[in-house]
N, C-alpha and C positions, 0 to 999 in steps of 0.2 A: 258233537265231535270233540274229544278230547285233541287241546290242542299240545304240539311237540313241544317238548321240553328241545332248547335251546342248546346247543352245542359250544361250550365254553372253549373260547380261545387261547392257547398256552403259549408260554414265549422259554420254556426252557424244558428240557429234559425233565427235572424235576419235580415240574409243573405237571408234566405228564405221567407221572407215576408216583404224588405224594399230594393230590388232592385232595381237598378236605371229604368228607363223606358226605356233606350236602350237592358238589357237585360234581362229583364221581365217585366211581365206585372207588373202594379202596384197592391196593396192590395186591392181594390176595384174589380179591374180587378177580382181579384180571388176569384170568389162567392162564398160565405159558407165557407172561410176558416178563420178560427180567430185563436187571440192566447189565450191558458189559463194557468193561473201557474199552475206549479205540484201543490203544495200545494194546491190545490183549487179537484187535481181529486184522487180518489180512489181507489184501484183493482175495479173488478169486484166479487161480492161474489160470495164464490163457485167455482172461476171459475175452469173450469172441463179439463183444458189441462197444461201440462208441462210447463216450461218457459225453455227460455235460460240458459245455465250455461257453466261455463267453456268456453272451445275453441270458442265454438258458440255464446257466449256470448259478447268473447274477439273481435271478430271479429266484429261485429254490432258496440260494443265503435268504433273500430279503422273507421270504415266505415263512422259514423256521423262524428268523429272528422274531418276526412278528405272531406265529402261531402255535411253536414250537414243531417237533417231531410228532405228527398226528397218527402216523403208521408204524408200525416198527420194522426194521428189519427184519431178514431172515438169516440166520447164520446157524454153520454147520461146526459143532465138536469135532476137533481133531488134536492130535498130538503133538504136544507144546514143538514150533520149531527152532531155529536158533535164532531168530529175535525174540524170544518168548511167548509169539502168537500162537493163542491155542484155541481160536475162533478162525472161524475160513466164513467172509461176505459169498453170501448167495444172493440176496435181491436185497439192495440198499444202497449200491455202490456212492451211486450222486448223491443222496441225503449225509453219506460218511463225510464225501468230499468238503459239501455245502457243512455241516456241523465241526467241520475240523478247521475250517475258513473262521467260523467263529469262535473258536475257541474253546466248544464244547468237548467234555473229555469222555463222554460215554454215550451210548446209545440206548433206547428203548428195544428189546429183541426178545424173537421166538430165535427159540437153542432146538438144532434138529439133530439126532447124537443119532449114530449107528446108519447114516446114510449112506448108499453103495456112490463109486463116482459117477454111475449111470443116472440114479436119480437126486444127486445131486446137477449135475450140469443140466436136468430136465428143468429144476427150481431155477436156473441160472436162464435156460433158455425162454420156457413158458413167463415169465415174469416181464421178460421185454415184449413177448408178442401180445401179451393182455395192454402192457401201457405204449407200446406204441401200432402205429398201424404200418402191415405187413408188406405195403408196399413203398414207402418213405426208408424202409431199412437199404443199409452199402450191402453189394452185391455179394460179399463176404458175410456179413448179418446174412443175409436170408440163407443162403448155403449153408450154415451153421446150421438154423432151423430144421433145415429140407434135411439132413443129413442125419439130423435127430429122429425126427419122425420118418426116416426112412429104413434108420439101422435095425441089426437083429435086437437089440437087446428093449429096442422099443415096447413099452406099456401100454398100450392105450387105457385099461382100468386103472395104472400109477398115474397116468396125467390127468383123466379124470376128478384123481382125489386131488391132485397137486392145484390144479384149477379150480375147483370148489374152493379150496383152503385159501387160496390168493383171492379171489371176487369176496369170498368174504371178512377177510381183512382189511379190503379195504372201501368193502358197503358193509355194515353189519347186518343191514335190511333186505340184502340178496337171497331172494329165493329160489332155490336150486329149480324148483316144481316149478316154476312158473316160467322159466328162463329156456329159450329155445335157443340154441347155437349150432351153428356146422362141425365146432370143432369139437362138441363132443357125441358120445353114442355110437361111435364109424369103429370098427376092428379094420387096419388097414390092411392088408393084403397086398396092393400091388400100386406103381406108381401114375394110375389114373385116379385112384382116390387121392391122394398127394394131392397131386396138380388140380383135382375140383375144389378141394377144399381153400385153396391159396387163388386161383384162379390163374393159375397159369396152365399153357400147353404139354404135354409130356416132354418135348422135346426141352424145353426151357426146363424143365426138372430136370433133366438128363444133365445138362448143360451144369447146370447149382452143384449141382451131387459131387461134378469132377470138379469146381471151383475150392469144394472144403479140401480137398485133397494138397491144393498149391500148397508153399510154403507161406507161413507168417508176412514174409516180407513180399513177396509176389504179390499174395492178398491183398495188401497194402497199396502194391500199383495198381491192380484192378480196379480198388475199390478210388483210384483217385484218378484215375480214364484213367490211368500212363500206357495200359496195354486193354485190351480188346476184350470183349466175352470170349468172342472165338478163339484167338489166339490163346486166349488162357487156357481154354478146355486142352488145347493140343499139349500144351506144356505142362499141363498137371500130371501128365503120363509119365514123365522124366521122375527119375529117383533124389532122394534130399539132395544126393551130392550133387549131383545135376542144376538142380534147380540153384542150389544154392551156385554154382560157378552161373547161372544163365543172371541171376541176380545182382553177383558181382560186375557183370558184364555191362550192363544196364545202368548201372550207377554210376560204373567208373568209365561212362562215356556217354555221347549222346546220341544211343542208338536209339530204335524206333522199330515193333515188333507187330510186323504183320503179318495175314495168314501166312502166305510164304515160307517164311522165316520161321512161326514155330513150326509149320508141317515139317519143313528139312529138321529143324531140332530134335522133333518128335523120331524123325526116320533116325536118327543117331545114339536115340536112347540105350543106356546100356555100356555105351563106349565116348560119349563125351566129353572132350578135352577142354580146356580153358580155352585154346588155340581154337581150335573148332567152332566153338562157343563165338567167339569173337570175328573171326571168319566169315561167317553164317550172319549175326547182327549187323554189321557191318556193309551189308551188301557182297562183301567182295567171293563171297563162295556162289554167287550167281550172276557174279556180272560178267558179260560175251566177254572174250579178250577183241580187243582192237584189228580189224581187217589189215593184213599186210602188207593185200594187192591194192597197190595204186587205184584210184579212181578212173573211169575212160574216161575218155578225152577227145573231142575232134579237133584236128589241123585245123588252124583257119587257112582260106582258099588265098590270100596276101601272103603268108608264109613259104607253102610249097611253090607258090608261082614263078617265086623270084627263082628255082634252082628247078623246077621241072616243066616242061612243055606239055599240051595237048597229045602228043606221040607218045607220050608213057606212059604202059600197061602200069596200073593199080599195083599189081605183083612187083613190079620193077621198080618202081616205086618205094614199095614196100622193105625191099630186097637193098635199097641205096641205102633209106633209112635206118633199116639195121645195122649195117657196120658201119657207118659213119659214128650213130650211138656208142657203138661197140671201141671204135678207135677212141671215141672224145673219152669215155669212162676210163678205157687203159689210158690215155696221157695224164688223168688227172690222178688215177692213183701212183704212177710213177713220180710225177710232182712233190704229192704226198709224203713217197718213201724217201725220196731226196731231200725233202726239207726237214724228215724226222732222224735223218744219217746228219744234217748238217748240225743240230741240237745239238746228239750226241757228241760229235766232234767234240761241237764248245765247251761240252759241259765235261768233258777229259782235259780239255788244252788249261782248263779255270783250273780243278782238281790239283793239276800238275804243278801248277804256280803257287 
């Protein structure tokens, strides 16, 4: 058995595309792969998953510094914009972050020119779903996903080659023939294939599909508990301007959005108001109003004893208590009007002085 030639470890860019010929190939040798400065590429807009941070982040620096950039990015040709970027990140984002933390000023990269935005964002999407796994994704990730592979413009034979081309950049040893997977070979048709493939239930796809819909920032509560699956699904019905007043709402208090609350939202779509908006959140568009009528009340049997005898009818009773009531309330509002005539007085005799 021929034993593997050894995989030399690189610590810079450089390193990686100016190799001696003993232990690599040369840069020719290595089709499609160029370098481009940072400063020349751009996020990706929008783009719709987490990046590195922290620990995870710390790690990728220490791994380049010590191995360099072993994969290259992907990056999309487009038209110089007014920073002078005229490279757009499709799959690299963290490696950018991590080699720009060092100080490195270019990347290793496949240039992919004349890409539509469909199958660009399919590079953006399929590249998190190969390196990470599909259910560790925020509720916004997967949505993203589900909403790819659910739209009209969807490929299954583009994603196909897009997934070939990703596994083997980053195994060179990947053999397509050999290699069984769910997620390729399916023409989707309808949203039970979805949901087998991901393993989730229709209804939960139903659910994903209206979460891509929210706005950026709502997203962003979703994906950080602050509002509910359910509730979200109701509220992605409301139009940008909606959302965005339901958003403002949210922040600039410390409301709290349960079904309730966006079902009524949802019933208001269309007409809307900040006031409404705040109303609704708030509790106060469903809270009872306050009972008017007094609470009953029993007499205690010590009370009426002192002023009624055994000889009196319940009715008569009854009948004494009322205008007695009725006198005590008129003498005290007459008190009332006297004491608020005798103010007056004073506050003309002061005046006059």
């Amino acid at each position: 058995m021929t034993a593997k030639r050894p995989v030399p470890k690189l610590s810079s860019i450089d390193e990686l595309l100016l190799l001696s010929e003993k232990d690599q190939p040369s840069l020719e040798q290595i089709v499609g792969i160029q370098t481009v400065p940072i400063n020349k590429i751009r996020m990706y807009k929008d783009h719709p998953f987490r990046l590195y941070k922290g620990e995870r982040l710390a790690d990728m620096v220490s791994s380049i510094e010590s191995n360099g950039i072993l994969i290259p990015v992907i990056l999309r040709k487009i038209e110089a914009d007014e920073n002078g970027c005229d490279h757009e990140m499709l799959a690299g984002h963290n490696r950018m972050n991590a080699a720009q933390l060092l100080g490195l000023e270019q990347l290793p990269a496949i240039v992919k020119e004349n890409l539509t935005d469909e199958e660009a964002l399919m590079y953006v999407v399929e590249t998190n779903v190969l390196q990470r796994s599909f259910s560790d994704m925020l509720p916004s990730e997967k949505a993203k996903v589900l909403a790819l592979r659910y739209s009209e413009m969807f490929s299954q034979g583009k994603r196909n080659d897009i997934i070939e081309e990703l596994k083997m950049l980053e195994n060179p040893q990947y053999d397509k023939e050999n290699e069984t997977s769910a997620l390729l070979g399916h023409k989707l048709k309808s949203r039970d294939i979805v949901a087998h493939e991901y393993g989730l239930s229709k209804n939960t796809v139903a659910r994903l599909l209206r979460i891509d819909k929210l706005s950026p920032p709502l997203k962003a509560m979703v994906d950080e508990a602050k509002i509910g699956l359910y509730p979200a699904v109701s509220l992605s019905y409301l139009n940008d301007t909606e959302q965005q007043v339901v958003h403002e709402a949210l922040s600039r208090n410390d409301f709290k959005v349960d079904m309730k609350k966006a079902e009524l939202l949802r019933e208001h779509s269309g007409q809307l108001t900040n006031e409404q908006a705040v109303r609704i959140l708030s509790g106060e568009a469903t809270r009872k109003p306050r009972n008017k009528t007094p609470a009953p009340f029993k007499l205690k049997h010590k009370v009426y004893a002192k002023y009624f005898s055994s000889s009196h009818k319940a009715a008569e009773v009854e009948e004494i208590i009322d205008k007695a009531l009725e006198m005590y309330f008129t003498n005290q509002q007459k008190k009332s009007n006297e004491l608020s005539n005798e103010k007056k007085e004073d506050n003309t005799y002061e005046s006059d002085l």
